[in-house]
TORKOL-4160 file (C-alpha; in steps of 0.2 Angstrom, whole numbers, padded with zeros to 4 digits, m for minus):
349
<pt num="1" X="m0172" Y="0327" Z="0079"/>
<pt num="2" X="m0154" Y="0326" Z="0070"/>
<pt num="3" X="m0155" Y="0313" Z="0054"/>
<pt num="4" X="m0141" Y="0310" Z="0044"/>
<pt num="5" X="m0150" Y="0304" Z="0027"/>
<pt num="6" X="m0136" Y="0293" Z="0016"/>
<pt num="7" X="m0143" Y="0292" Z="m0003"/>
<pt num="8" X="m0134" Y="0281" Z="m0014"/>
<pt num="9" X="m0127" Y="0288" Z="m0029"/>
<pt num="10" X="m0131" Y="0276" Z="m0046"/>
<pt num="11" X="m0140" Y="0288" Z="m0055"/>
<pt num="12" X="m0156" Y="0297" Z="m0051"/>
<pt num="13" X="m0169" Y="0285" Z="m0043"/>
<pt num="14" X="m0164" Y="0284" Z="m0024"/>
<pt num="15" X="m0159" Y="0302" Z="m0025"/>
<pt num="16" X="m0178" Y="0306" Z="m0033"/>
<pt num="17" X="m0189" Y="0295" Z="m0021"/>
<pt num="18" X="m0176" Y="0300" Z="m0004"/>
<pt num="19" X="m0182" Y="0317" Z="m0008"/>
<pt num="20" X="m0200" Y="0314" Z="m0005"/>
<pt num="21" X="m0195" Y="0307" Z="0014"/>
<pt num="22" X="m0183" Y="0322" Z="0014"/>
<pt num="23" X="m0196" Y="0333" Z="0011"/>
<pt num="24" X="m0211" Y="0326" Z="0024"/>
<pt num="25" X="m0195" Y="0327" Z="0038"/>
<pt num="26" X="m0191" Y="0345" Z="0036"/>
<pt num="27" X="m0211" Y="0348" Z="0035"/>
<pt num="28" X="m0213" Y="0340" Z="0053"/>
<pt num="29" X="m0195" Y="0349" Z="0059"/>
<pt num="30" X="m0182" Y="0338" Z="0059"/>
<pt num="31" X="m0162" Y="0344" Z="0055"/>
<pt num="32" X="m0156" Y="0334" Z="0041"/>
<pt num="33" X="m0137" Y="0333" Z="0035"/>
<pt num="34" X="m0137" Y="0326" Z="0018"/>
<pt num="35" X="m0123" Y="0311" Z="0012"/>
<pt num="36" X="m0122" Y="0308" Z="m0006"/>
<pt num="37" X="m0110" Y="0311" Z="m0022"/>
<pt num="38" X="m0111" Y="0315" Z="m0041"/>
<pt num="39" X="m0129" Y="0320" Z="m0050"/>
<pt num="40" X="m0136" Y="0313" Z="m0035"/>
<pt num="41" X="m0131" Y="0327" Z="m0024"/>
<pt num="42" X="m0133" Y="0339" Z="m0037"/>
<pt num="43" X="m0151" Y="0335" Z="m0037"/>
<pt num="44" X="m0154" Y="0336" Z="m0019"/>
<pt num="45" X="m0143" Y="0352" Z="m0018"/>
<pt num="46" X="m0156" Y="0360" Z="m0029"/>
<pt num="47" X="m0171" Y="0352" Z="m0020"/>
<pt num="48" X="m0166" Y="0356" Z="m0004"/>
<pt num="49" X="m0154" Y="0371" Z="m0006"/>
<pt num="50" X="m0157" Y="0374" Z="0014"/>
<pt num="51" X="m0149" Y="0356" Z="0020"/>
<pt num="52" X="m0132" Y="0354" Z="0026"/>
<pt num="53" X="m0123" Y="0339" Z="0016"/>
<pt num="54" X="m0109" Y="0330" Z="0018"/>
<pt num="55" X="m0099" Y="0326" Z="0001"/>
<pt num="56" X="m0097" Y="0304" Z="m0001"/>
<pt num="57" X="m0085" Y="0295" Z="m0008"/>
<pt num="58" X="m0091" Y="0293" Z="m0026"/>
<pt num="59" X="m0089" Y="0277" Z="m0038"/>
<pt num="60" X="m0096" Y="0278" Z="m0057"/>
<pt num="61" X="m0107" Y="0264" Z="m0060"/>
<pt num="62" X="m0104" Y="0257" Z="m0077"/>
<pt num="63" X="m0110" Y="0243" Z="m0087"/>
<pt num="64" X="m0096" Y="0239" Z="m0099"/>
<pt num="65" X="m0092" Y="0221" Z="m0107"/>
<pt num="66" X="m0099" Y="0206" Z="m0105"/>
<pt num="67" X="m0118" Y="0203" Z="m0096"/>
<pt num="68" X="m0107" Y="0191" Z="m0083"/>
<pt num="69" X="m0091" Y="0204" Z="m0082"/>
<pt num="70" X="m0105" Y="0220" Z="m0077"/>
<pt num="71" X="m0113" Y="0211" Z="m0065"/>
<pt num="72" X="m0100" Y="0206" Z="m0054"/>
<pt num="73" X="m0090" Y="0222" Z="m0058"/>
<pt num="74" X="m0107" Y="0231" Z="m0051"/>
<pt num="75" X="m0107" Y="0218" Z="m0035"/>
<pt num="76" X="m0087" Y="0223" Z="m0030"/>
<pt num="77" X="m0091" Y="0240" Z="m0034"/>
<pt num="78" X="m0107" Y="0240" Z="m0022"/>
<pt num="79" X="m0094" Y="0232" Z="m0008"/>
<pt num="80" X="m0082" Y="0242" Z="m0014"/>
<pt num="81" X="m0093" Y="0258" Z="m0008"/>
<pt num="82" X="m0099" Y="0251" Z="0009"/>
<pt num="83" X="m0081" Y="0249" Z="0013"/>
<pt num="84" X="m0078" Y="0269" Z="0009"/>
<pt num="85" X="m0093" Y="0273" Z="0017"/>
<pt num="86" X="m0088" Y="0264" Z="0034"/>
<pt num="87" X="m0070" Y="0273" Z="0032"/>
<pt num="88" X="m0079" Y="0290" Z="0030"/>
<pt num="89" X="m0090" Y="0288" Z="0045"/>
<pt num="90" X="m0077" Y="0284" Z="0057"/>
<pt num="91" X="m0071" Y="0300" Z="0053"/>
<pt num="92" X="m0087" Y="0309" Z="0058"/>
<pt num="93" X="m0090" Y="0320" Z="0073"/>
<pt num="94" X="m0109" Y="0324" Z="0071"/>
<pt num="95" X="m0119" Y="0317" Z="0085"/>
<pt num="96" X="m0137" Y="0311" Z="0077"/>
<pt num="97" X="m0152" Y="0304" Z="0084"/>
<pt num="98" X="m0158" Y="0295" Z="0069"/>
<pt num="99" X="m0146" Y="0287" Z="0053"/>
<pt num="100" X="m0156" Y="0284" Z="0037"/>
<pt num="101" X="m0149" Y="0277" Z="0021"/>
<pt num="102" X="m0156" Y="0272" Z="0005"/>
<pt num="103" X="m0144" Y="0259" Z="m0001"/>
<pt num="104" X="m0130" Y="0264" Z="0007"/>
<pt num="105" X="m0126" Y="0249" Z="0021"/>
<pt num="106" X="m0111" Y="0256" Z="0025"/>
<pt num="107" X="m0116" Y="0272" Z="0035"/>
<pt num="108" X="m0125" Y="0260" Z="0049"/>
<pt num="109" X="m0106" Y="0251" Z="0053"/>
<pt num="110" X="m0106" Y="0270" Z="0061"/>
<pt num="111" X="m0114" Y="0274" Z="0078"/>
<pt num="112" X="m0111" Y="0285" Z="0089"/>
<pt num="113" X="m0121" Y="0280" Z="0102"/>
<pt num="114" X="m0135" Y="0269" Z="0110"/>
<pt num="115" X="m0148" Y="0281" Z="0107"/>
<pt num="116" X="m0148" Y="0281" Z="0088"/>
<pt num="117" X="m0160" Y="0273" Z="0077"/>
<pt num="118" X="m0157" Y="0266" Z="0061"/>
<pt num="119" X="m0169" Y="0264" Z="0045"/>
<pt num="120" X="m0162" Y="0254" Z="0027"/>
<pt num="121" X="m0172" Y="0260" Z="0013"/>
<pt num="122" X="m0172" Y="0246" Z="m0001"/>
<pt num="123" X="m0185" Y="0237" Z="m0012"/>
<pt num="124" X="m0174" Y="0223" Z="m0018"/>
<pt num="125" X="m0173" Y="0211" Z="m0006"/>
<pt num="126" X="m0180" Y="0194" Z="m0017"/>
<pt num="127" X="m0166" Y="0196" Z="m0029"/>
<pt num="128" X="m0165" Y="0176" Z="m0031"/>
<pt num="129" X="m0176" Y="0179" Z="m0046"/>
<pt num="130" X="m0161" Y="0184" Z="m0056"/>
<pt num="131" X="m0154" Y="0168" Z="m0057"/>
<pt num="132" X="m0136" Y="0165" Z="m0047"/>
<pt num="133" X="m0128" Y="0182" Z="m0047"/>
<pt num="134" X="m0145" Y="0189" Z="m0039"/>
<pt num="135" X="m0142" Y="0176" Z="m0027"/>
<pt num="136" X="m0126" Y="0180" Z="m0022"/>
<pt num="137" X="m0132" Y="0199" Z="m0019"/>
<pt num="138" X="m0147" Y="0195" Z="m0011"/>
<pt num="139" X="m0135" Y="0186" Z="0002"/>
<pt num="140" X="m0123" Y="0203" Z="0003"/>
<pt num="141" X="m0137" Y="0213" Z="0003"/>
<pt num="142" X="m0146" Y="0202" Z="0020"/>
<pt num="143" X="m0129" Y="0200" Z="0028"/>
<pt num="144" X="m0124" Y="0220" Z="0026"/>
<pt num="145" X="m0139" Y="0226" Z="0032"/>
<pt num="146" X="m0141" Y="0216" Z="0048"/>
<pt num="147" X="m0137" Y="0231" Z="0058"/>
<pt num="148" X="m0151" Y="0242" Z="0055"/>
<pt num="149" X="m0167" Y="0243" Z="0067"/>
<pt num="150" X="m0179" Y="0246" Z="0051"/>
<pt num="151" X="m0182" Y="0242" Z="0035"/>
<pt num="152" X="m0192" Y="0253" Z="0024"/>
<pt num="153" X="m0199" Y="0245" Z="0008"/>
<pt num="154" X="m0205" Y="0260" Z="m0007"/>
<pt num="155" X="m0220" Y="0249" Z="m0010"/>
<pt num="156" X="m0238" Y="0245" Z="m0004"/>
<pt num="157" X="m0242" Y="0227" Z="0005"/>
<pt num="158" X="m0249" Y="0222" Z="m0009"/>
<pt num="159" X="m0231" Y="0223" Z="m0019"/>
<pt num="160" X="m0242" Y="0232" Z="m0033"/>
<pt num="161" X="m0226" Y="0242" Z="m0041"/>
<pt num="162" X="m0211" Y="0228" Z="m0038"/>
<pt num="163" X="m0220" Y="0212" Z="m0040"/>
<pt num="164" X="m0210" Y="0197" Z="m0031"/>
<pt num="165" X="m0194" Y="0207" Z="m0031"/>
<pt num="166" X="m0196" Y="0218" Z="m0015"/>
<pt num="167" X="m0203" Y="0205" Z="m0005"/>
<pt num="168" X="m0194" Y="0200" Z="0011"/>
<pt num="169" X="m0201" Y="0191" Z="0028"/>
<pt num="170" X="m0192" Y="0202" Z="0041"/>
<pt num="171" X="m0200" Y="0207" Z="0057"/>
<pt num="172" X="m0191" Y="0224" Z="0054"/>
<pt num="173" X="m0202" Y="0226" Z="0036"/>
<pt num="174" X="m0213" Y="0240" Z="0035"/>
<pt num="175" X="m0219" Y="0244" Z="0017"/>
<pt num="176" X="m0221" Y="0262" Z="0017"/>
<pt num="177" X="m0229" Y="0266" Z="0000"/>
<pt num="178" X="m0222" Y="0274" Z="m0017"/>
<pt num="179" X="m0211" Y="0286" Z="m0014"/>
<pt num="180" X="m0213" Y="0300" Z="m0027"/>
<pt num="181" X="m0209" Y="0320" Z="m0026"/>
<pt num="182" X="m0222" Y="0321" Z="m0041"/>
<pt num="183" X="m0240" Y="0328" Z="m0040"/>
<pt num="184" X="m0253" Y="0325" Z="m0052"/>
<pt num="185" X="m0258" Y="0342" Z="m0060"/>
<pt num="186" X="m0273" Y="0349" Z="m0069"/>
<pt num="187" X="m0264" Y="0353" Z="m0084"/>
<pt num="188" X="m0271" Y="0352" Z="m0104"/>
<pt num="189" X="m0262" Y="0340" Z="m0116"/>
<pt num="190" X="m0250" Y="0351" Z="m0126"/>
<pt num="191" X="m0233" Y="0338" Z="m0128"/>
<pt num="192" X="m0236" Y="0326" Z="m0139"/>
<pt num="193" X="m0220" Y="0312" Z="m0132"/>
<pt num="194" X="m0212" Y="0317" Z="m0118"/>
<pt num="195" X="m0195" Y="0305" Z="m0117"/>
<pt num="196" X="m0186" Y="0305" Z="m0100"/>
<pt num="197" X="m0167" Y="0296" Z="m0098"/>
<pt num="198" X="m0159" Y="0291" Z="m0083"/>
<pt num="199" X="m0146" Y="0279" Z="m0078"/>
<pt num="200" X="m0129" Y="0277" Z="m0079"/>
<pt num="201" X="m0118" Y="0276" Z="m0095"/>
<pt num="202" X="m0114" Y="0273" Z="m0107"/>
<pt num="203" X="m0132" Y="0266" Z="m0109"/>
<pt num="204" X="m0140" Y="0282" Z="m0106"/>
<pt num="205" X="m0129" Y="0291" Z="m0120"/>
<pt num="206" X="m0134" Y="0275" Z="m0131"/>
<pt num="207" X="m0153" Y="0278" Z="m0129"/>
<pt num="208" X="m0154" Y="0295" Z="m0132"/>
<pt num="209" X="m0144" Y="0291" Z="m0149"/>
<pt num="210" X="m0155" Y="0280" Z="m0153"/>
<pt num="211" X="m0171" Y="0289" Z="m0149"/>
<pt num="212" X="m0167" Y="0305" Z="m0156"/>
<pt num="213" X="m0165" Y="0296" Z="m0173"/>
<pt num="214" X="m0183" Y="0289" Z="m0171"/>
<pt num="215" X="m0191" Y="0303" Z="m0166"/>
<pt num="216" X="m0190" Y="0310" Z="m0182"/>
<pt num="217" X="m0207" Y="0311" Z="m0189"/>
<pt num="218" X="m0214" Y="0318" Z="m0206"/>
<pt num="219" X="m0227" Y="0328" Z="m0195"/>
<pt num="220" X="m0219" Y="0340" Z="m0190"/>
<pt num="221" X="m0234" Y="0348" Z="m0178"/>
<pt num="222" X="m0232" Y="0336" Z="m0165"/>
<pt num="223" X="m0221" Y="0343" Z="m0147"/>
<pt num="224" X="m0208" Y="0331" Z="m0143"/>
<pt num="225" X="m0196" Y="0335" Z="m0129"/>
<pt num="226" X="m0180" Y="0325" Z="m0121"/>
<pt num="227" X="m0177" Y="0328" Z="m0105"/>
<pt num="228" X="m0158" Y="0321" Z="m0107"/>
<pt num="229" X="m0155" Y="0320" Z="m0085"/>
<pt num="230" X="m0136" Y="0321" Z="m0087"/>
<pt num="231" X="m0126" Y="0336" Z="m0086"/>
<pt num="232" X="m0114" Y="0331" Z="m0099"/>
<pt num="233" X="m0114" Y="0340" Z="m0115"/>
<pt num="234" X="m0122" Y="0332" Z="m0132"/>
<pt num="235" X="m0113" Y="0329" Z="m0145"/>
<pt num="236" X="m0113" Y="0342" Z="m0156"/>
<pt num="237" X="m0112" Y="0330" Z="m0173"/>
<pt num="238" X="m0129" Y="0326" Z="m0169"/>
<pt num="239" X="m0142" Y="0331" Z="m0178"/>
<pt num="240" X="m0158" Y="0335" Z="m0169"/>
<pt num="241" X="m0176" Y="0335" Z="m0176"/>
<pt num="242" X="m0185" Y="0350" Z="m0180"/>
<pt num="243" X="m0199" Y="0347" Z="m0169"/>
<pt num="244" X="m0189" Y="0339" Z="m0153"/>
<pt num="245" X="m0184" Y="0352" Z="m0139"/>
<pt num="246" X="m0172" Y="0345" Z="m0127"/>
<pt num="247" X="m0167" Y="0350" Z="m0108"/>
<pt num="248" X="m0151" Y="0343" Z="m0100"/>
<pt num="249" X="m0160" Y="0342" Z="m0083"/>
<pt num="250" X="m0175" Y="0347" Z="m0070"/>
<pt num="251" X="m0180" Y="0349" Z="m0054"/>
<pt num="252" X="m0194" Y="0337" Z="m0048"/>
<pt num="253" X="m0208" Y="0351" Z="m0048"/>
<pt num="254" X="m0205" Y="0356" Z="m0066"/>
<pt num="255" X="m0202" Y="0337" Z="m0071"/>
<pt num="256" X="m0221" Y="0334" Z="m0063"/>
<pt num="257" X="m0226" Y="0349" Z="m0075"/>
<pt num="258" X="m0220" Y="0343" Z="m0089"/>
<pt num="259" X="m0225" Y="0325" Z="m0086"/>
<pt num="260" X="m0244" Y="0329" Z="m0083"/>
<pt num="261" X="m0243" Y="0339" Z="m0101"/>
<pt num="262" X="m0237" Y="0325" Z="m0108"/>
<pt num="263" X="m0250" Y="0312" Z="m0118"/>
<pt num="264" X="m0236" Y="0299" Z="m0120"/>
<pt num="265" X="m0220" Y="0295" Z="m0109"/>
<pt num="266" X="m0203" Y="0285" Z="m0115"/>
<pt num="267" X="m0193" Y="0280" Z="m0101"/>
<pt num="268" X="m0182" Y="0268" Z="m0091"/>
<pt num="269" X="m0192" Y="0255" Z="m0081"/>
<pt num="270" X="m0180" Y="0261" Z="m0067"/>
<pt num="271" X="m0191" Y="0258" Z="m0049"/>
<pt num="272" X="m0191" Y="0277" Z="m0044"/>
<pt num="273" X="m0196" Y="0281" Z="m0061"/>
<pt num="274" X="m0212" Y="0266" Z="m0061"/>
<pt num="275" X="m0218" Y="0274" Z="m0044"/>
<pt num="276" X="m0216" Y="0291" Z="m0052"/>
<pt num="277" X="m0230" Y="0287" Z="m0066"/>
<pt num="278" X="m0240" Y="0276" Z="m0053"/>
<pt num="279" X="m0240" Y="0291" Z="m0043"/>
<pt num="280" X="m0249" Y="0303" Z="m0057"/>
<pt num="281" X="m0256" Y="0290" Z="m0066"/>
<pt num="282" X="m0248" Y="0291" Z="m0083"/>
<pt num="283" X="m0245" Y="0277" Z="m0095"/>
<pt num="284" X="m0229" Y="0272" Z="m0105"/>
<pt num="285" X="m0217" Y="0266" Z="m0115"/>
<pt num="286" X="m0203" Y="0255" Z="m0105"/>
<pt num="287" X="m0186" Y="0253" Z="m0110"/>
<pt num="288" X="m0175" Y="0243" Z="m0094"/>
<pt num="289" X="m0156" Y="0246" Z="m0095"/>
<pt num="290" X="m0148" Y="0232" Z="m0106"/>
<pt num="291" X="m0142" Y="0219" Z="m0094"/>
<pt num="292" X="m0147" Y="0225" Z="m0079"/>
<pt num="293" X="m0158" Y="0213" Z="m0073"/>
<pt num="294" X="m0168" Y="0221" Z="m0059"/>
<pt num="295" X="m0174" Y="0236" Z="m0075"/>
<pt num="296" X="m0179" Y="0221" Z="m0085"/>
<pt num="297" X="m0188" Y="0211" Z="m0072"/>
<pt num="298" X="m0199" Y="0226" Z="m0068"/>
<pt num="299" X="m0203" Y="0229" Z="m0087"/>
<pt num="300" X="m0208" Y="0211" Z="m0088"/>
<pt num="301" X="m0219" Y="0214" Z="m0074"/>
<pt num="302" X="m0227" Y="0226" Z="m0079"/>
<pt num="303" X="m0230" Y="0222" Z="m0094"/>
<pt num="304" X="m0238" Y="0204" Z="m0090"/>
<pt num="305" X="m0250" Y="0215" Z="m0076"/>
<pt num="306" X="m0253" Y="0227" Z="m0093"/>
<pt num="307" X="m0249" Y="0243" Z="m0084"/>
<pt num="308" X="m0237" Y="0247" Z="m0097"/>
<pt num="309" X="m0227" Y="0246" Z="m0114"/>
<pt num="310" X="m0210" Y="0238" Z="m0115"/>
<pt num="311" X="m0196" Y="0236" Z="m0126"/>
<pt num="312" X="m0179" Y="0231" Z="m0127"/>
<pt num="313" X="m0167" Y="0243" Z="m0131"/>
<pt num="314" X="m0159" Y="0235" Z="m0144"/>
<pt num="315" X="m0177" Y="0230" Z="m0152"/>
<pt num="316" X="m0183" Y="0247" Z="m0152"/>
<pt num="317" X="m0190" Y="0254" Z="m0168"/>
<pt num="318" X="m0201" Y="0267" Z="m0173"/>
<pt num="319" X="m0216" Y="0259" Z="m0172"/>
<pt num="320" X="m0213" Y="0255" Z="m0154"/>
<pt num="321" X="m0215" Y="0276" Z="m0154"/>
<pt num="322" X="m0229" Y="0277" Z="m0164"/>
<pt num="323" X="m0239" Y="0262" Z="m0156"/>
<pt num="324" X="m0238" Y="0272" Z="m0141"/>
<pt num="325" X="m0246" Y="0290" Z="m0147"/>
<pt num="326" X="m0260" Y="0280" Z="m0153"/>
<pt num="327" X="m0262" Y="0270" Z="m0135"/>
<pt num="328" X="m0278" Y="0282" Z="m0126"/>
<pt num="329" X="m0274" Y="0270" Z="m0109"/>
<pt num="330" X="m0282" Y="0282" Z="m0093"/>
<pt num="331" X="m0276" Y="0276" Z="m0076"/>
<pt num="332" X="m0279" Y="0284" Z="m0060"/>
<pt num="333" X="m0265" Y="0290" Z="m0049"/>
<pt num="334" X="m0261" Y="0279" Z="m0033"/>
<pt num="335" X="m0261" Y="0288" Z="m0018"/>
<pt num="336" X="m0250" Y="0281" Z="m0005"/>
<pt num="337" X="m0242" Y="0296" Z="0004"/>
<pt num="338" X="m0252" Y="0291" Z="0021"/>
<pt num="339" X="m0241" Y="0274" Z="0022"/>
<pt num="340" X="m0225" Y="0286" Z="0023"/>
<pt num="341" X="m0232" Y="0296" Z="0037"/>
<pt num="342" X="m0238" Y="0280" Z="0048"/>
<pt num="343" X="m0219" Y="0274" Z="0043"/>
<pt num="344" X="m0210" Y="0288" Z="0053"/>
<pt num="345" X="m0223" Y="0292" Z="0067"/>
<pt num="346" X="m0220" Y="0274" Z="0071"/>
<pt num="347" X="m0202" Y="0278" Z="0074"/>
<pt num="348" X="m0204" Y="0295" Z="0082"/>
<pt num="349" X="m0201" Y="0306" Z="0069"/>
């Protein structure tokens, strides 16, 4: 079959867990033309260096002002894209049997004909918990997608990763488990904090500031390492700890290796990256993206359920740090990969 796979652009996350459905569809035989933009595409590029891709209109995602000001900026920017992507596909001349987009409404206002099927990937659908913005995009994001013949939801029945915020009572639902590229490894404990950023800026930029000045330790023995997921270049001011190696970016198979050495992980409590720990088992410190309430919902969440460590960004400290490479928590890694296969034998593919 001919897919055309649409993967939003905001940073990593869809790009990361649209990678685990890219790869089971070119293991089963299926041509795939890839739609995405920025780091996003860059990641996939290198993933699946084989894939034909169509470049998307891009928009950077910023949080910038107020709480209130970001918020509806992001909303207008999100409309903003659907429109572009509608544009773009009316354009198109490729003839697919099947369109898949994760968060990308706009690609399903383009059909070439009766034949195609169409599949939404998203896991916030009860966004009403975010008070009256949340509301209002839980509303655009129902009336947008009212095209689409399925909905795909990165999460088991059970909601064990999103809580309340990826339930939805749709007849077109189908949850179809945690969608990770990462494996669990049998791999000795040789980093001691392994601190992974994502996300868009400047709070990415800001976090790594920040935790590069904490991470500065009198032991120098212990193995730190950033993993920076940007592209852009640091600032060359900054001065780095002796004992803290950094990497601007990696591919998921070398991100699995280095997490599965790892004792102790920092990181966003972005959903990709939740069902990327869920999926190897590993515990961590939580840090959501200030003011983005769906990040902070999820750290809440799991930090009531005691899966993980959170902490504000602006309240984070050095014992934060260090409460966490004394923490000895073991949890076993959740397999759900059979949820994706039922998922897209039960639409042919």
């Amino acid at each position: 079959m001919t897919i055309l796979f649409a993967i939003q652009d905001w940073g990593l996350g869809h790009a990361t867990r649209s990678s685990a459905i890219i790869t089971r569809l070119q293991e089963r035989g299926h041509q795939l033309t890839l739609y995405s933009s920025g780091l996003a595409l860059s990641y996939l590029q290198t993933q699946h260096p084989d894939l034909t891709w169509l470049d998307a209109p891009h928009i950077d995602f910023r949080y910038d002002g107020s709480p209130w000001s970001s918020r509806v900026r992001i909303a207008w920017q999100l409309y903003d894209q659907y429109r572009r992507d509608r544009q773009a596909f009316s354009a198109l001349s490729g003839d697919y049997d099947y369109i898949i987009s994760d968060a990308r409404p706009g690609i399903c206002g383009f059909r070439q004909n009766v034949r195609q099927t169409s599949v939404f990937i998203n896991h916030q659908w009860n966004t009403s918990i975010y008070g009256l913005h949340g509301q209002i995009l839980q509303t655009m994001t129902r009336a947008l997608t009212r095209g689409y013949d399925h909905i795909w939801i990165p999460d088991t029945s059970d909601r064990l990763a999103s809580g309340e915020l990826s339930y939805l009572s749709d007849s077109r639902a189908t949850y179809v488990g945690l969608l990770s590229s990462l494996e669990p490894l049998e791999s000795s404990y040789d980093i001691d904090l392994l601190m992974v950023l994502s996300g868009p800026e400047p709070h990415r930029t800001e976090l790594e500031e920040i935790l590069i000045d904490l991470v500065t330790f009198s032991d120098t023995a212990r193995k730190i390492v950033l993993v920076r997921g940007t592209q852009l270049t640091m600032s060359a001011a900054k001065s780095i700890p002796e004992q803290l190696e950094i990497i601007d970016f990696l591919g998921s198979g070398d991100l699995s290796a280095l997490m599965s050495r790892s004792r102790h992980i920092v990181c966003r409590s972005g959903y990709s990256s939740i069902m990327d720990l869920m999926a190897l088992g590993q515990h961590a410190l939580l840090i959501p993206t200030p003011d983005q309430p769906e990040q902070e919902y999820l750290a809440s969440y799991h930090e009531r359920s005691k899966r993980f460590a959170t902490s504000l960004q602006r309240e984070l400290q050095k014992a934060d740090i260090l409460d966490l490479m004394q923490d000895s928590s073991v949890f076993d890694p959740l397999e759900t990969s059979w949820l994706l296969d039922q998922a897209l034998s039960e639409i042919g593919l």
